[in-house]
C-alpha positions in Angstrom: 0.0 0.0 0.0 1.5 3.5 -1.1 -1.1 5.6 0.1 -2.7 5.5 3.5 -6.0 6.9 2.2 -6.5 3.3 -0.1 -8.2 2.0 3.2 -11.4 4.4 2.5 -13.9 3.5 0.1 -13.9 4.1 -2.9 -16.2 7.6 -3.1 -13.7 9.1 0.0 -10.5 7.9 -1.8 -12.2 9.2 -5.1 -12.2 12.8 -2.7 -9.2 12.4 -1.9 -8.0 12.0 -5.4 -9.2 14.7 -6.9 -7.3 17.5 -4.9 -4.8 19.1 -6.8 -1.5 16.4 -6.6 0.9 19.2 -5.0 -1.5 18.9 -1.5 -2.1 15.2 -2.3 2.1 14.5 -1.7 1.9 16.5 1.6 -1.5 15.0 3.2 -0.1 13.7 6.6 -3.1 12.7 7.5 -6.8 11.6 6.8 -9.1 12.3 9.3 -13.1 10.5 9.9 -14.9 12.0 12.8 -19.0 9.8 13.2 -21.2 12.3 11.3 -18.8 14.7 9.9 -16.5 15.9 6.7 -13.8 13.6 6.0 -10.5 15.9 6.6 -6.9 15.8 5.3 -4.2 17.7 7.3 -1.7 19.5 5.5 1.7 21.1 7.1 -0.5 24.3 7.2 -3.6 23.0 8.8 -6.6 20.7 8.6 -9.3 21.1 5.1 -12.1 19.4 4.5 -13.2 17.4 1.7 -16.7 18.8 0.2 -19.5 16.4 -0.3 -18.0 14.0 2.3 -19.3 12.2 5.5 -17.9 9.5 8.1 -21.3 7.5 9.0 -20.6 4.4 11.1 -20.6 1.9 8.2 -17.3 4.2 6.9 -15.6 4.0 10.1 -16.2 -0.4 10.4 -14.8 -0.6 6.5 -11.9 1.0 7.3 -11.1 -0.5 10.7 -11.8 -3.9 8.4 -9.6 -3.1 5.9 -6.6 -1.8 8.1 -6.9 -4.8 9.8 -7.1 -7.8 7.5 -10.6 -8.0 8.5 -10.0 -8.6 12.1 -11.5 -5.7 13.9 -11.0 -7.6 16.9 -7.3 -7.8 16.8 -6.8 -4.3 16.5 -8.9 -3.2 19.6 -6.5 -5.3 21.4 -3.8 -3.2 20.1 -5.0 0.1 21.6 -2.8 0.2 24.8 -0.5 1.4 22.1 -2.5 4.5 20.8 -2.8 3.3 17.1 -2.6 0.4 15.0 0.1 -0.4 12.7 -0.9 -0.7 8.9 1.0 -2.7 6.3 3.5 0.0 4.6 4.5 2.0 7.8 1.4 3.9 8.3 -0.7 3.6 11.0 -4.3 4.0 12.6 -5.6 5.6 15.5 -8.9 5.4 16.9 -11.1 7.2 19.1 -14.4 6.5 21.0 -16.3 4.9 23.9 -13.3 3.3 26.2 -13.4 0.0 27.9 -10.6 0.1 31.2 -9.3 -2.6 32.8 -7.2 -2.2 35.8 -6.4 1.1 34.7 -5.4 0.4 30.8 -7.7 0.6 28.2 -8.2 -2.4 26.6 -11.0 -2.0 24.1 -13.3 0.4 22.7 -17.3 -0.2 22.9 -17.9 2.3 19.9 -15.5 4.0 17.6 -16.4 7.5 16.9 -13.2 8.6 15.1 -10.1 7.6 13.0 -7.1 8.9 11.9 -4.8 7.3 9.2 -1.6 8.5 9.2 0.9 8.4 6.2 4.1 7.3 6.7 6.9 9.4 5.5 10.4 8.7 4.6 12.5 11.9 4.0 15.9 10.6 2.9 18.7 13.5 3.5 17.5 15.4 5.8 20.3 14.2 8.5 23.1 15.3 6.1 22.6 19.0 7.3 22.8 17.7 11.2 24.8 14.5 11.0 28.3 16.3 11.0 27.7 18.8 13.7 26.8 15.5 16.7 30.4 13.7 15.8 33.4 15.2 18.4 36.4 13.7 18.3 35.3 11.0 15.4 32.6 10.1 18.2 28.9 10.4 17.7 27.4 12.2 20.7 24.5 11.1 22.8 21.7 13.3 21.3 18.3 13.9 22.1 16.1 15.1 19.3 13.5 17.9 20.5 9.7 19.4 19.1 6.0 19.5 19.9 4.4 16.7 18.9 3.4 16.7 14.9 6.9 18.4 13.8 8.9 15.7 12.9 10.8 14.3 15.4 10.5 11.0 14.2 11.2 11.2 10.6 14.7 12.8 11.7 15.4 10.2 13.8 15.0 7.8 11.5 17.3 9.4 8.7 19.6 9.3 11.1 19.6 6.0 12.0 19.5 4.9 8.3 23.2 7.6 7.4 24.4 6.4 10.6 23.6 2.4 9.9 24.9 3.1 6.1 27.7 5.5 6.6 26.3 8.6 4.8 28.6 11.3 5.7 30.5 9.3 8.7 31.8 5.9 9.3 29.0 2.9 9.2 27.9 1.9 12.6 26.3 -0.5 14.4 22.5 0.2 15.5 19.8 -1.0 17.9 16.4 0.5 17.5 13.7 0.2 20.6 11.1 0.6 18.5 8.2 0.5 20.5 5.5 1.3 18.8 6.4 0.6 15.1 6.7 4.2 13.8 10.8 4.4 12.9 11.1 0.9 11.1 7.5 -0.1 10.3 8.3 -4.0 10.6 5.9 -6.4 9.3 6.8 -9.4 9.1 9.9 -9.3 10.0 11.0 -6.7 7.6 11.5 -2.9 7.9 8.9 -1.4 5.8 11.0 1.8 5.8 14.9 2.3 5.3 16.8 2.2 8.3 20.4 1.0 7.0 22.2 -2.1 6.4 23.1 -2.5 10.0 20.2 -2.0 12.3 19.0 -4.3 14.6 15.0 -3.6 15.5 13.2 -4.8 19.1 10.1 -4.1 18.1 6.5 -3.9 19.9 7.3 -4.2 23.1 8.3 -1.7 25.9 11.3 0.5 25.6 13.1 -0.4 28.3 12.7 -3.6 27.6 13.6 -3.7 24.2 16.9 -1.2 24.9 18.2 -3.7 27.8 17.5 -6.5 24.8 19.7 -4.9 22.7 22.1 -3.6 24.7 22.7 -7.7 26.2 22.1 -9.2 22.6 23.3 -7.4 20.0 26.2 -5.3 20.9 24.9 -2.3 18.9 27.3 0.8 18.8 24.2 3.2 18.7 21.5 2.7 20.2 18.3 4.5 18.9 15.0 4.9 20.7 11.7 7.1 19.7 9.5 9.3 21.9 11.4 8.3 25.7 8.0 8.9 27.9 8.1 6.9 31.0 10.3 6.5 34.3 11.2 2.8 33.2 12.5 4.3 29.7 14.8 7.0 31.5 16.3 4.0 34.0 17.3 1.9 31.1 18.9 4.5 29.1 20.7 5.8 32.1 22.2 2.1 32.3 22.8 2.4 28.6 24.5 5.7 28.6 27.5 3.9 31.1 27.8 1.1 28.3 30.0 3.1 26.1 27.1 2.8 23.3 26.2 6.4 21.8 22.4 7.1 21.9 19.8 8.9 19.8 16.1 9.2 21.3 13.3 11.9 20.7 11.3 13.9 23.5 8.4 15.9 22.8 9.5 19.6 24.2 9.5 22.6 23.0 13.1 23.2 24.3 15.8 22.0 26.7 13.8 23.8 30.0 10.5 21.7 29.2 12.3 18.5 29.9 14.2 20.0 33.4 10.0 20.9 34.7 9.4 17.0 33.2 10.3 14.3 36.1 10.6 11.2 32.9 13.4 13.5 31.4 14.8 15.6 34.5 17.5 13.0 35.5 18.6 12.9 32.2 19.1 16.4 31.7 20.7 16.3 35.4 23.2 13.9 34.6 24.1 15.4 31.4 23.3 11.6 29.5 22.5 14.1 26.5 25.7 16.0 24.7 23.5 17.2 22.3 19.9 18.8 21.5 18.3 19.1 18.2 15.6 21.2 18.1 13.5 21.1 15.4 12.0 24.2 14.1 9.2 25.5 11.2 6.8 23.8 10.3 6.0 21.3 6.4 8.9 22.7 3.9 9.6 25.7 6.1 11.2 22.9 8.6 14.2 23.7 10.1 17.1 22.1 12.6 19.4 24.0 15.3 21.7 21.7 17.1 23.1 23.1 20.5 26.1 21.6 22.6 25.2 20.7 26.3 26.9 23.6 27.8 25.0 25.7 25.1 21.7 24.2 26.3 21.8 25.5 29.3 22.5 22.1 31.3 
């Protein structure tokens, strides 16, 4: 699947379709809200498609068709926010919740979904890559923005010049990926490019996943997206003694959000991070500042 938007129906993809093809390469997302417009969100904003409505058949052939027809084994998937798709897109949902001890483990009615296109943009760590090497060493780095900017898209164009040696020497890479956004594995494949020398732990919890790594496959970068928890700050505090250069993402609009943050404040105490990438803009306008530690403020 190319396109996220082949899992509507025909008359929404048809909408879809028929915008002019310079918005249709920068749809990020396709939005279905229970008895309203479909939307697409652009780098600018959020339109909506004329003529268009989600009714509750819509939302069931879509959940059908993003899941092989097993709606059931995607509600079982929503502890993790969203559902992975086949081509490194993904699915989130929306509606009545079902809790169980605390974690949400269903969802009695879906009022809304939101497919998300995946996005490879190769080259985008040439511009940054040469500025987190001191000393021929790649620095621990921590990759900063609000949710929606990016964050993850750099990280994995890192991983991918880093894993192929683009612009430094090749190196060795474990990715924590969590949630299945950076590599997209199905199957056991990375649906999206992340070098000839990563190693992926997928779908299960990041500290889990980095203390896998870090015991069975001897990475010399380790790689983790979106660190959100007190368990994924303990294991890369044992990682950053390992002599294994890191690369995560926080969602922050700069270095002071993470000190008022208790998941990240350790980090930023113990100075795990030698550098902080902030990234900046917004679509095409995007832009990346990288700041030394002592430059940061920490």
């Amino acid at each position: 699947m190319e396109k996220v938007w082949e899992l509507l129906p025909s008359k929404l993809w048809e909408a879809v379709e028929r915008l002019p093809a310079a918005e249709r390469e920068r749809i990020e997302e396709v939005r279905l809200r229970l008895g309203r417009p479909v939307s697409v969100s652009l780098p600018e904003g959020e339109h909506f498609l004329p003529g268009t409505a989600a009714d509750r058949e819509t939302l069931e052939r879509v959940l059908e068709r993003a899941s092989g027809c097993s709606v059931h084994t995607v509600l079982e998937q929503l502890r993790n926010g969203f559902v992975p798709v086949q081509g490194g897109h993904r699915l989130g949902l929306c509606g009545t919740g079902v809790v169980d001890n605390g974690v949400l483990i269903n969802l009695r009615t879906v009022s809304s979904l939101s497919l998300r296109q995946a996005r490879e943009v190769k080259g985008i760590a040439a511009t940054v890559l040469p500025a987190l090497f001191e000393k021929k060493r790649l620095q621990n780095t921590l990759i900063l923005a609000p949710p929606g900017r990016g964050k993850t898209t750099l990280l994995r164009d890192l991983i991918r010049a880093v894993s192929s040696g683009e612009g430094c020497p090749p190196l060795r890479v474990g990715l924590a990926d969590e949630r299945g956004e950076v590599a997209a594995v199905w199957d056991g494949r990375p649906m999206l490019d992340v070098g000839p020398r990563t190693d992926v732990m997928d779908s299960c919890p990041k500290d889990i996943g980095i203390m896998a790594l870090l015991r069975g496959m001897n990475p010399q970068v380790l790689a983790v997206d979106e660190i959100t928890r007190a368990a994924d700050t303990e294991a890369l505090l044992q990682a950053a003694g390992c002599g294994t250069a890191l690369l995560a993402t926080a969602h922050a609009g700069c270095v002071d959000d993470l000190k008022r943050r208790g998941a990240y404040r350790r980090l930023v105490q113990e100075g795990v991070f030698e550098r902080f990438v902030m990234v900046e803009g917004m679509g095409q306008e995007r832009s990346y500042r990288v700041m030394k530690r002592g430059d940061a403020g920490c």
